[in-house]
N, CA, C and O of each residue as an XYZ file, in Angstrom:
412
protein
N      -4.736     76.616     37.453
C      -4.390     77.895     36.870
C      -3.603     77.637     35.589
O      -2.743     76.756     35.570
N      -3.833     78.267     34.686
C      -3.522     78.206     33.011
C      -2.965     79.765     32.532
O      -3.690     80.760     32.498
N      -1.302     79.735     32.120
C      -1.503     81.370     31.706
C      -1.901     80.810     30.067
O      -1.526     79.832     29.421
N      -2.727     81.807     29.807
C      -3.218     81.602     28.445
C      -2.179     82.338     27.575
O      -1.914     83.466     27.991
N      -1.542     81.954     26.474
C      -0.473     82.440     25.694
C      -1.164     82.994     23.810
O      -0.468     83.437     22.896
N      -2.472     82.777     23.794
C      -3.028     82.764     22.247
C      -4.494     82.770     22.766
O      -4.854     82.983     23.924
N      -5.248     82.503     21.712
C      -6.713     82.685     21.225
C      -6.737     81.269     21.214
O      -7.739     80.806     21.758
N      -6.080     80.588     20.840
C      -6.486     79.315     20.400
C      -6.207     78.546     22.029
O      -6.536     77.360     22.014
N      -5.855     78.865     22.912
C      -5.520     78.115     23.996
C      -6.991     78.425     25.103
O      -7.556     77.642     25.867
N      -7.298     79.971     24.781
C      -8.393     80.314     25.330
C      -9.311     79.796     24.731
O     -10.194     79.920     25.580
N      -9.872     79.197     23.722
C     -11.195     78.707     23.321
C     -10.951     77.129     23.377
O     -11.652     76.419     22.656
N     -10.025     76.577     24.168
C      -9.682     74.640     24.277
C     -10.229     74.918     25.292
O     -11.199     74.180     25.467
N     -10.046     75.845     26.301
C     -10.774     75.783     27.844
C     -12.172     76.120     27.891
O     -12.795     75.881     28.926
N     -12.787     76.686     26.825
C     -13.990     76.922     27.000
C     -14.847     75.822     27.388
O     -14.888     74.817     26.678
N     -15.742     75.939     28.759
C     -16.196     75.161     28.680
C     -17.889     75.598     29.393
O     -17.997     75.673     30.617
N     -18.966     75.826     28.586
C     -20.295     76.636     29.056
C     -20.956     76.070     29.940
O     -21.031     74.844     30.018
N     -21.452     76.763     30.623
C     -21.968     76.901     32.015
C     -23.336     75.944     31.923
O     -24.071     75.658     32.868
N     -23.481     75.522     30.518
C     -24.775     74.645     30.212
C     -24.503     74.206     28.472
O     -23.711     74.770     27.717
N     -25.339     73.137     28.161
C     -25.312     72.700     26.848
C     -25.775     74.243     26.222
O     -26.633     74.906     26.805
N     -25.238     74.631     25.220
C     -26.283     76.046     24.381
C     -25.556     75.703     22.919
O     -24.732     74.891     22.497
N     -26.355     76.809     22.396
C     -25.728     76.705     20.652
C     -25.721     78.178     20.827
O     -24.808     78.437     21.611
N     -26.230     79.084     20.509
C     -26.161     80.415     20.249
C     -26.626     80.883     21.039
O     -27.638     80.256     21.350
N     -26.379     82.216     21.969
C     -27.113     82.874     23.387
C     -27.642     84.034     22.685
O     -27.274     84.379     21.562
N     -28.751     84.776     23.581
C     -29.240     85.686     23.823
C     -29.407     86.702     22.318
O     -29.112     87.873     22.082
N     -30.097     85.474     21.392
C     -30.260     85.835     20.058
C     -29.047     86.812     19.585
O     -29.216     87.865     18.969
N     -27.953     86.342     19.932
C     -26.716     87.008     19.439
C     -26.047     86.140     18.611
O     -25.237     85.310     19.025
N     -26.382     86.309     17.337
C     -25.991     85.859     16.222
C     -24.268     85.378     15.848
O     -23.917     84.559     14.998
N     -23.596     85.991     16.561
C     -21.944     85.352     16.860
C     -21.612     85.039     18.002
O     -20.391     84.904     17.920
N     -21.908     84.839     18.999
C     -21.611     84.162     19.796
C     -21.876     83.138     20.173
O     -23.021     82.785     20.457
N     -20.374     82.111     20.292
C     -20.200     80.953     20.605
C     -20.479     80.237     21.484
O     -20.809     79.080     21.219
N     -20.421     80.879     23.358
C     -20.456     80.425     23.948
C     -20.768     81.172     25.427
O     -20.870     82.395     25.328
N     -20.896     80.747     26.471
C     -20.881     82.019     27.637
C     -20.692     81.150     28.809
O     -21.502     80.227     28.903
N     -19.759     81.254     29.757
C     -18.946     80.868     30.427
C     -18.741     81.032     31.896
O     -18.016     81.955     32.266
N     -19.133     80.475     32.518
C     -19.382     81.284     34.030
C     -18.642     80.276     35.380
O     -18.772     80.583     36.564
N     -18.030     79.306     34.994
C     -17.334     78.590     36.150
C     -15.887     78.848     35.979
O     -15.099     78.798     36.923
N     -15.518     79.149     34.653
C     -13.733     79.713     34.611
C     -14.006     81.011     34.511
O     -14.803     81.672     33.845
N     -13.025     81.292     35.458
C     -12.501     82.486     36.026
C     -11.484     83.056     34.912
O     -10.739     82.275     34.321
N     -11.474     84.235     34.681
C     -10.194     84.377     33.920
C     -10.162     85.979     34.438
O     -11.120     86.605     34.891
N      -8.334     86.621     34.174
C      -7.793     87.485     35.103
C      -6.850     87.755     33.949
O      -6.181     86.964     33.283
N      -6.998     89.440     33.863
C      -5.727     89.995     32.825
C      -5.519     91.702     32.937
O      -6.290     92.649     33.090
N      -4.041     91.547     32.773
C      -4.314     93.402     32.992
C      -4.259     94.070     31.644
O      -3.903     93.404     30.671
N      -4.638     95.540     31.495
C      -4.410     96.107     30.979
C      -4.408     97.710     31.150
O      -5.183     98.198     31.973
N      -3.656     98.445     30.481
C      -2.633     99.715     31.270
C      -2.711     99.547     32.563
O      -3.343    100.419     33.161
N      -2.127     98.432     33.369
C      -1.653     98.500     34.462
C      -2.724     98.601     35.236
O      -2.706     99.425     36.150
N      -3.853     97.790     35.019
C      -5.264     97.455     35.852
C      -5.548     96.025     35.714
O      -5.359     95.346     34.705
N      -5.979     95.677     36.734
C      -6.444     93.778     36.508
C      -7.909     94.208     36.406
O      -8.589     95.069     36.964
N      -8.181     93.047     35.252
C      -9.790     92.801     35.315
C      -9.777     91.062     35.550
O      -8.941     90.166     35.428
N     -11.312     91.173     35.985
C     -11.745     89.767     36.020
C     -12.715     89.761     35.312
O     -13.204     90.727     34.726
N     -13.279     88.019     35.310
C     -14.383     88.342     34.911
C     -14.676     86.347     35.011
O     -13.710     85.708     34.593
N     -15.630     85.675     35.407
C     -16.360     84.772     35.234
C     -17.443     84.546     34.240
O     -17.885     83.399     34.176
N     -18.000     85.556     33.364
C     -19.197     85.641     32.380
C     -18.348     86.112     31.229
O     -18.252     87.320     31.012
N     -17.891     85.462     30.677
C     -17.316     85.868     29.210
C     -17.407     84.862     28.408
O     -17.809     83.763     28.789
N     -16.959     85.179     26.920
C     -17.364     84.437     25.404
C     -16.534     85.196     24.553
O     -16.138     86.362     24.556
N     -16.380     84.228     23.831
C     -15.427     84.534     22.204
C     -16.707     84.572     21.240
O     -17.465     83.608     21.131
N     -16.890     85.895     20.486
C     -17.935     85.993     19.312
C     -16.777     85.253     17.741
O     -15.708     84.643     17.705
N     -17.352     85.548     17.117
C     -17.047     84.963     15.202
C     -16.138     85.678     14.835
O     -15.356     85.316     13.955
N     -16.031     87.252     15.655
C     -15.107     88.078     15.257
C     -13.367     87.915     16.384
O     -12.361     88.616     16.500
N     -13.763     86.824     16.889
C     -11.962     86.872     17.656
C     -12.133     87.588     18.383
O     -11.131     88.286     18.535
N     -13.474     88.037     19.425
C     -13.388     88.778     19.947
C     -13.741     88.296     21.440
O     -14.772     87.635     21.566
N     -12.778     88.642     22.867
C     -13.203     88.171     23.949
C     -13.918     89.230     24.436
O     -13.353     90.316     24.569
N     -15.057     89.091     24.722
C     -16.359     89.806     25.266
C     -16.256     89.622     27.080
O     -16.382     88.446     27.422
N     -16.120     90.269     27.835
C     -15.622     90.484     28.887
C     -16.586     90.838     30.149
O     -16.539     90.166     31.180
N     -17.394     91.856     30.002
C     -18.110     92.619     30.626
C     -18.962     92.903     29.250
O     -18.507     93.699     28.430
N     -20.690     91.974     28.930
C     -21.191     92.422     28.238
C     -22.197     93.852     28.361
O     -22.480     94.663     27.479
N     -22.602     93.811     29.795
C     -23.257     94.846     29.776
C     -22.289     95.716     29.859
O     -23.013     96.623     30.268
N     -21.039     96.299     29.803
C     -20.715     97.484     29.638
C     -19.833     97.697     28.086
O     -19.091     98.632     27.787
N     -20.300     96.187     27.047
C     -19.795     95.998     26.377
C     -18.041     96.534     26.203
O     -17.680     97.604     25.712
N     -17.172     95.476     26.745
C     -15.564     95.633     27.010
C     -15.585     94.626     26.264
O     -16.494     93.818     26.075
N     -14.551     94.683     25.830
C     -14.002     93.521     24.546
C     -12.496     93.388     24.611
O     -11.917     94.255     25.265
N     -11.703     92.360     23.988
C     -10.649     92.596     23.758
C     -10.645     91.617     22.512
O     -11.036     90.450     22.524
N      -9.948     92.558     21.066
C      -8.910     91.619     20.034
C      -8.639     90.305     20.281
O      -7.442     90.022     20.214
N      -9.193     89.648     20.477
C      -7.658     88.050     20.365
C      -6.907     88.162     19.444
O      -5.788     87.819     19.826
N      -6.900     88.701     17.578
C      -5.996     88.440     17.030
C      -4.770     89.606     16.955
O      -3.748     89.404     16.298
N      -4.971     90.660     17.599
C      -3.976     91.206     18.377
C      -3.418     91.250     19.550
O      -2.712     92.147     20.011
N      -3.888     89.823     20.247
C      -3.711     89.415     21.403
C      -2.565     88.260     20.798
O      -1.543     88.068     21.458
N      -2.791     87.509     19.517
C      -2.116     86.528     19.060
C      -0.580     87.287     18.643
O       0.539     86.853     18.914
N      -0.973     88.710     17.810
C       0.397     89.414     17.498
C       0.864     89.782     18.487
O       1.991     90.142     18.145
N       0.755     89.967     19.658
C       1.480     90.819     20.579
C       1.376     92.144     20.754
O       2.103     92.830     21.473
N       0.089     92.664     19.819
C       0.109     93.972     19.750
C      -0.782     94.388     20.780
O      -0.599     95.591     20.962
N      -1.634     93.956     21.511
C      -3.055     93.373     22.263
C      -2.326     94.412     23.797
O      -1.167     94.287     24.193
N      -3.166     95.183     24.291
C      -2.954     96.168     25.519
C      -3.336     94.972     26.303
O      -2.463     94.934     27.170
N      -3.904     94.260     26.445
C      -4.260     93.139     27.422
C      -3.078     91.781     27.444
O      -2.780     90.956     26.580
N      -2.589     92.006     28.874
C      -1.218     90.953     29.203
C      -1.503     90.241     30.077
O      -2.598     90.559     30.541
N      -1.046     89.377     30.578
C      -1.199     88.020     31.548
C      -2.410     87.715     32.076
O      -2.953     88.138     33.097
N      -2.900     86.648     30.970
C      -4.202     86.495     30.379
C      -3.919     85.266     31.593
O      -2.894     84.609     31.407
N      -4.642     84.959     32.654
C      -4.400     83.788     33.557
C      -5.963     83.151     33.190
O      -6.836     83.776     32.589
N      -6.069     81.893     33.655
C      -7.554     80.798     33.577
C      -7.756     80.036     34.770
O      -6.692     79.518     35.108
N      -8.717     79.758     35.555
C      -8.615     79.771     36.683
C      -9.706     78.780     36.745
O     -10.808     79.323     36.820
N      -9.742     77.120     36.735
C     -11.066     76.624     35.542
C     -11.040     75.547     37.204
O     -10.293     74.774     37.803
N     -12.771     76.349     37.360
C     -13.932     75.524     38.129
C     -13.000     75.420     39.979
O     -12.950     74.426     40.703
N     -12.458     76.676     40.224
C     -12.311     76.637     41.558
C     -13.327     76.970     42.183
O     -13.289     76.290     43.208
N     -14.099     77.514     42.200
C     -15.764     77.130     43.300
C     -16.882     77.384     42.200
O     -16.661     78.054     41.191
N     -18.057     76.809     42.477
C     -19.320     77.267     41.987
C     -19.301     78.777     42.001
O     -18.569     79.412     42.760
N     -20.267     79.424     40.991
C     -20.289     80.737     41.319
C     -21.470     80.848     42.243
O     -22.443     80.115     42.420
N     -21.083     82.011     42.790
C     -21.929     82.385     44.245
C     -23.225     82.995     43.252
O     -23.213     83.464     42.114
N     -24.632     82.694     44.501
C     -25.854     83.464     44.401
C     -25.615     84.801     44.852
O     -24.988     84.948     45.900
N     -25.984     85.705     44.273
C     -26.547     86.983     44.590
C     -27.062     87.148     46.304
O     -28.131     86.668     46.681
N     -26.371     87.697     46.989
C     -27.386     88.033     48.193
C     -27.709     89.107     48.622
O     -26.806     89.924     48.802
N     -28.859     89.420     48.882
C     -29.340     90.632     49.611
C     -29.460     90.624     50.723
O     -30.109     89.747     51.293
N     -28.745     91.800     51.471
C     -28.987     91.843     53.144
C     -30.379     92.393     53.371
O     -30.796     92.435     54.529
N     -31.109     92.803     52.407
C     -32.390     92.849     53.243
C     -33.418     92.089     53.206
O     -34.565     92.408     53.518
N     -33.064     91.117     52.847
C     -33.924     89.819     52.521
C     -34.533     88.923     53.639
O     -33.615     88.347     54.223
N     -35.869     88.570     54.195
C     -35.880     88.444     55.350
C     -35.899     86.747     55.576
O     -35.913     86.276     56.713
């Protein structure tokens, strides 16, 4: 467990879920991430998330399909609604999908 304190501490841990250069013909993004865990609140809600990436714009991409984002460089000022940014790097494989009606 890592509390992340900056932008720059969160992208030393990056580490992708496979060799890639650019994903899902998305022209700024760096990377996509699925064995660190990372955990942060904001107005007094925790999110998680295992599938996240930093784009070109300083931006932590969180939940892409519901496109959630957060600033890093108002995460760097302190101005950033998102607080205790924790890293949680390669405590289990991520789980398969299961369906209970699967025979």
């Amino acid at each position: 467990m890592k509390k992340i304190k900056s932008s720059k501490e969160l992208r030393a841990i990056f580490k992708p879920d496979k060799a890639c250069g650019r994903i899902f013909n998305h022209s700024n993004a760096m990377a996509y991430v699925c064995n660190t865990l990372i955990e942060f609140d904001v107005n007094g809600e925790r999110y998680s998330s295992r599938r996240w990436f930093i784009n070109d714009d300083n931006e932590l991409i969180y939940d892409l399909g519901r496109n959630w984002f957060m600033n890093l460089d108002m995460f760097d000022r302190g101005t950033s609604k998102m607080e205790n940014l924790v890293a949680y790097d390669n405590l289990r494989p991520t789980e398969p999908q299961i369906s209970l009606f699967e025979l």
